[in-house]
C-alpha positions in Angstrom: -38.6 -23.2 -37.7 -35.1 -22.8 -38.5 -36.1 -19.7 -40.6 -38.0 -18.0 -37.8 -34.8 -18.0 -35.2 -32.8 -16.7 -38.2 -34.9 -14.3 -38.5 -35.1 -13.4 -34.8 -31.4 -13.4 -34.2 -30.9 -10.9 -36.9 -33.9 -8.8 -35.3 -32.4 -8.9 -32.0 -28.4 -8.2 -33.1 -30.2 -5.3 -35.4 -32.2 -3.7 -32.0 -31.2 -0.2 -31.8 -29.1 0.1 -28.0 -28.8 -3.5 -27.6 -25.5 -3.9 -25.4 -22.5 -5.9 -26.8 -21.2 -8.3 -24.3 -18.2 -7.5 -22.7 -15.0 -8.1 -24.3 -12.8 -8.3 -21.1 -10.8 -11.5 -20.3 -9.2 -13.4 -17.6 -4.9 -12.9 -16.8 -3.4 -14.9 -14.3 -2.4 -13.2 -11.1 1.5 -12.9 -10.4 2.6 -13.6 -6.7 3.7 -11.0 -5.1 7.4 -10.8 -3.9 8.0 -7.5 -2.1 5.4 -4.5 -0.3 5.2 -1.0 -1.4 5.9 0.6 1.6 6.4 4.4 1.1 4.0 5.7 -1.5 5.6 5.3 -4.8 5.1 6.0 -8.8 4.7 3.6 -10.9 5.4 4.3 -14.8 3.2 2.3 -17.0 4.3 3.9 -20.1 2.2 6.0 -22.5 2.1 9.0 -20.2 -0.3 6.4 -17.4 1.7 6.9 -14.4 0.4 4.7 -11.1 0.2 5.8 -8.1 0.8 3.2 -5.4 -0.1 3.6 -1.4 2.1 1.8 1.4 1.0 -1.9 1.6 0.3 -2.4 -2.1 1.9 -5.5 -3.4 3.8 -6.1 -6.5 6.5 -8.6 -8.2 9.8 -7.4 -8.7 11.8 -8.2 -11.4 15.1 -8.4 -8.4 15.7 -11.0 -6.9 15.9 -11.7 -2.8 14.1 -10.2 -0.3 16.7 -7.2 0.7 15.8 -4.0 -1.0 17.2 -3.8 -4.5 18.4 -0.6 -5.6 17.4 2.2 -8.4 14.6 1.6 -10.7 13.5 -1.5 -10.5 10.8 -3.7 -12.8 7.8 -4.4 -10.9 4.4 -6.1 -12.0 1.3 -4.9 -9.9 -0.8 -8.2 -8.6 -4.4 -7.0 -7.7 -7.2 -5.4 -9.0 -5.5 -3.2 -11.4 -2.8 -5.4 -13.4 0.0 -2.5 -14.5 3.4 -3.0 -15.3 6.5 -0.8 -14.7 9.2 0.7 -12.9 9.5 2.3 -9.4 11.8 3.6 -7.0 13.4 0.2 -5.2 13.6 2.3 -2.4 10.0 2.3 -1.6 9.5 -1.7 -1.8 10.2 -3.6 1.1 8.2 -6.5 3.2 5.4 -6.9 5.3 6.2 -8.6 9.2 3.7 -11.8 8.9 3.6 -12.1 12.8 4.5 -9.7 16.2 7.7 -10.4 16.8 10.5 -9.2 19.1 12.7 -6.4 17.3 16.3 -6.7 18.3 19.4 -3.9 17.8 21.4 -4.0 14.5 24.0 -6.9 16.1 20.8 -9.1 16.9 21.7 -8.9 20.4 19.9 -6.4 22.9 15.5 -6.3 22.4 14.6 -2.7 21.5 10.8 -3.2 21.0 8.8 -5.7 18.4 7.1 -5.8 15.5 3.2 -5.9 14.8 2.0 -8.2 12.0 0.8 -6.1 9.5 3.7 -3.7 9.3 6.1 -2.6 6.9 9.8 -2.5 6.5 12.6 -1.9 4.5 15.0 -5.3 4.4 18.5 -3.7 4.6 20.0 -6.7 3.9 19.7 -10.7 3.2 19.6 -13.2 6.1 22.7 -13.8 8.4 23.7 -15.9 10.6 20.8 -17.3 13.0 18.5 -16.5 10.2 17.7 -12.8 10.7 17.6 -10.4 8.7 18.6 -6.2 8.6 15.3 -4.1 8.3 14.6 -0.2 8.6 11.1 0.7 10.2 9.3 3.6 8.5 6.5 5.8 9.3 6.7 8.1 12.6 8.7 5.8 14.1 12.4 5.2 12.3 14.9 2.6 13.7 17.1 0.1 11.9 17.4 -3.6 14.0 17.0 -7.0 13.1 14.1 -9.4 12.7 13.4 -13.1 11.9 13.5 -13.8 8.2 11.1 -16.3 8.0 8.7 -13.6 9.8 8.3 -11.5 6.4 6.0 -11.9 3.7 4.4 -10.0 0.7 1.2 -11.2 1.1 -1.6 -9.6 2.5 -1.9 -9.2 6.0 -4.2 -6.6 8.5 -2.7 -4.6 11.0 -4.3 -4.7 13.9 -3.0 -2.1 17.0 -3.8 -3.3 20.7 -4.2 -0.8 23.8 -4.1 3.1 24.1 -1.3 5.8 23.9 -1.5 8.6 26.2 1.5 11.2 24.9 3.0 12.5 21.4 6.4 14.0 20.2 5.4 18.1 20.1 8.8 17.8 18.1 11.3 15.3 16.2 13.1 13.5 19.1 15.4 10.8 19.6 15.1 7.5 21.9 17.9 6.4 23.7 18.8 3.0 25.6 19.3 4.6 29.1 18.7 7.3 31.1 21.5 9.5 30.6 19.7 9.7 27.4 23.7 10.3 25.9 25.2 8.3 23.3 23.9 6.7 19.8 19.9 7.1 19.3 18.3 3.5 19.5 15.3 5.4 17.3 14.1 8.8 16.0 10.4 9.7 16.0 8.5 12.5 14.1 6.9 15.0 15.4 3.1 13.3 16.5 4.9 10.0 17.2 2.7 8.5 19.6 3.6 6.9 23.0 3.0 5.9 26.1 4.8 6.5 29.3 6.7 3.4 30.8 7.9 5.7 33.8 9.1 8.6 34.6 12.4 9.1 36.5 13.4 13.4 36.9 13.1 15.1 33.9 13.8 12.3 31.5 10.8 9.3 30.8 10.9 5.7 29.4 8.5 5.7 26.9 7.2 3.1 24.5 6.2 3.9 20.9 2.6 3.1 19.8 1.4 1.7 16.2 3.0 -1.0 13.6 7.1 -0.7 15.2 6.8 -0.5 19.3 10.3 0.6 20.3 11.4 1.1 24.1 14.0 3.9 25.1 14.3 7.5 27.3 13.9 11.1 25.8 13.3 14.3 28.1 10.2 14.8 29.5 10.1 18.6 27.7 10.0 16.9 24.1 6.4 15.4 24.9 3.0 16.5 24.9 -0.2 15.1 26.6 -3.0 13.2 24.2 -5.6 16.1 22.7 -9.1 15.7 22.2 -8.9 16.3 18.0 -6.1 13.0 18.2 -9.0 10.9 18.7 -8.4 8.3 15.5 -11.0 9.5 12.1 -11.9 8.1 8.8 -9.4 9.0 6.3 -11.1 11.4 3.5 -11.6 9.2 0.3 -10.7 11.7 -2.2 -11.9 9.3 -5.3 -15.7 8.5 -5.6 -16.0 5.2 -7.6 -19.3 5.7 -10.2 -18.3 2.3 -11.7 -17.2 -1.1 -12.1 -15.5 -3.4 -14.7 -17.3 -6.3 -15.9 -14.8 -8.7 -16.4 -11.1 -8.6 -16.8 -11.0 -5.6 -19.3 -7.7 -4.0 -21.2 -6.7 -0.4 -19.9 -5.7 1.9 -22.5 -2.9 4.9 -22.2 -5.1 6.9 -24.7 -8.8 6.9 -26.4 -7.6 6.1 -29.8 -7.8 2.0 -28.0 -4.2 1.5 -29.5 -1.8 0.9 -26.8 -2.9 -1.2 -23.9 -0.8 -0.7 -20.6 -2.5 -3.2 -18.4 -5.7 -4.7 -17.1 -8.3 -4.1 -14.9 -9.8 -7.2 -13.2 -13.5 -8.0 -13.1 -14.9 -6.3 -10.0 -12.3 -3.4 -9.9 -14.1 0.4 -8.6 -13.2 3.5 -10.9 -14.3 6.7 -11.2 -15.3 8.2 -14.5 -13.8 10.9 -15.6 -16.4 13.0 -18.1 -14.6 13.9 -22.0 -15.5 15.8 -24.8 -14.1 12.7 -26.6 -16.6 10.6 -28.6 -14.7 7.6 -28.8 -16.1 4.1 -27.7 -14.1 4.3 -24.5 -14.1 6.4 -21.4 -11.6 7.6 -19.5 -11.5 6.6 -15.9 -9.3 6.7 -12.6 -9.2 3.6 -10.5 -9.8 3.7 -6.7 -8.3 2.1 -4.1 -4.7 1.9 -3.6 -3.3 2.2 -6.7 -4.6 5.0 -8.8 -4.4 5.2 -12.2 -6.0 7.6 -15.4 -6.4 5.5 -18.4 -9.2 4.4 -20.4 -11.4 1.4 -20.8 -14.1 0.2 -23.6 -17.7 1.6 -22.1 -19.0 -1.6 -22.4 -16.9 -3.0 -20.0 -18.3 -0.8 -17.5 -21.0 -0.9 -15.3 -22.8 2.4 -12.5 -22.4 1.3 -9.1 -24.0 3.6 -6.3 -21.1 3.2 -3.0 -23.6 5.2 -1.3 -26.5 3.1 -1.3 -26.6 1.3 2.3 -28.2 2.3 5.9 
């Protein structure tokens, strides 16, 4: 008996295209201590250089919740495990709840927060436990928030109501009226708003998305809501053809030598056809950090995204 399953383990490991297991393993995930929040480029090392969209999360090597400055070490914490450096300038913090966004002294309201957004923490918590932050997108104002409001976890953004006009231009928003003195914040041109009132030839307006600030700007800088602003998917510009197994080392070349990182059991890619004949294949990763590098083929599996009604 024992002589039999001898034989037929030595039959079945001899099988011409019988599939090694995967040889991926399990990392521990690293909590996540500031936002990507202005896509940045992370260097990996070994010529893999990351790109990382607003809202990825990472662990940074610096210390406190204010913006550190220069190149800073930071360790990626989802699907694709990398490590590297990246411009401190794009990591900041993500608002955890809406909350009321004050001016620079923390005195007069200017507008709130959504949960969900994204800012750049200007500096650590004062007195009364707020905190510095710069608002980013269309939309830029600096004011003050509740520390204990920010995160780096996870968290949806989810935008209530309708807008019904757009800056045609940059423009500033002002406190009053008179629409004189320091700018309270300055939008980009498609900043979206809605229309508070109008009083003359000036209009208190209200900015729509993740950072709602209230102030005045002339009525000439605006433009009504168009047809074509109606909101569309995004166009996903990488097609994932596959998926890793299980936790799986990511290589910078396809010699296997030099491994810059992981990718975690379930992570998308798309494969990237060589004229290499190595036992690896070179891939880029989807989602929102992408990365070339290369990964043993049997840690891969086809997936069809497509499939579905």
């Amino acid at each position: 008996m024992r002589t039999a399953l001898a034989l037929l383990l030595i039959l079945a490991a001899a099988a011409p295209g019988a599939a090694a297991p995967p040889t991926g393993h399990r990392t521990p995930r690293p909590r996540p201590t500031h936002v990507v929040v202005a896509e940045a480029r992370l260097d990996a090392g070994g010529g893999v250089v990351a790109v990382l969209e607003p809202g990825t999360p990472v662990q940074a090597a610096a210390r406190g919740r204010a913006s550190p400055r220069g190149k800073v070490k930071v360790s990626l914490t989802g699907a694709v495990a990398l490590k590297g450096t990246v411009d401190a300038a794009q990591l900041g913090q993500r608002v955890a709840r809406d909350v009321p966004l004050h001016d620079a002294a923390g005195k007069a309201e200017i507008g709130r927060v959504r949960a969900g957004a994204l800012v750049r923490v200007l500096s650590g918590a004062a007195a009364g436990g707020r905190v510095l932050v710069e608002t980013l997108g269309p939309v830029t104002a600096k004011g003050s928030l509740p520390a204990d409001a920010l995160s780096a976890e996870p968290h949806e953004l989810v935008l209530e109501g309708e807008w019904d006009v757009k800056a045609h231009k940059a423009l500033d928003l002002y406190p009053s009226k008179d629409v004189k003195g320091p700018a309270r914040a300055r939008l980009a041109p498609g900043a979206r708003m809605t229309v508070v009132e109008q009083v003359g030839q000036v209009a208190h307006v209200r900015t729509y998305g993740a950072h709602e600030v209230d102030g005045w700007t002339i009525i000439d800088v605006l433009a009504d809501r168009a047809p074509e602003d109606k909101p569309g998917a995004e166009p996903d510009l990488i097609k994932p053809t596959h998926e890793i197994l299980v936790d799986a080392p990511f290589y910078a070349g396809a010699d296997g030598k030099r491994a810059v990182g992981t990718l975690r059991g379930g992570t998308l890619v798309q494969l990237i056809p060589t004229l290499d004949k190595s036992a690896l294949e070179k891939v880029l990763t989807a989602g929102g950090v992408n990365a070339t590098g290369w990964v043993k083929r049997t840690d891969l599996r086809p997936v069809d995204i497509g499939s579905g009604p």
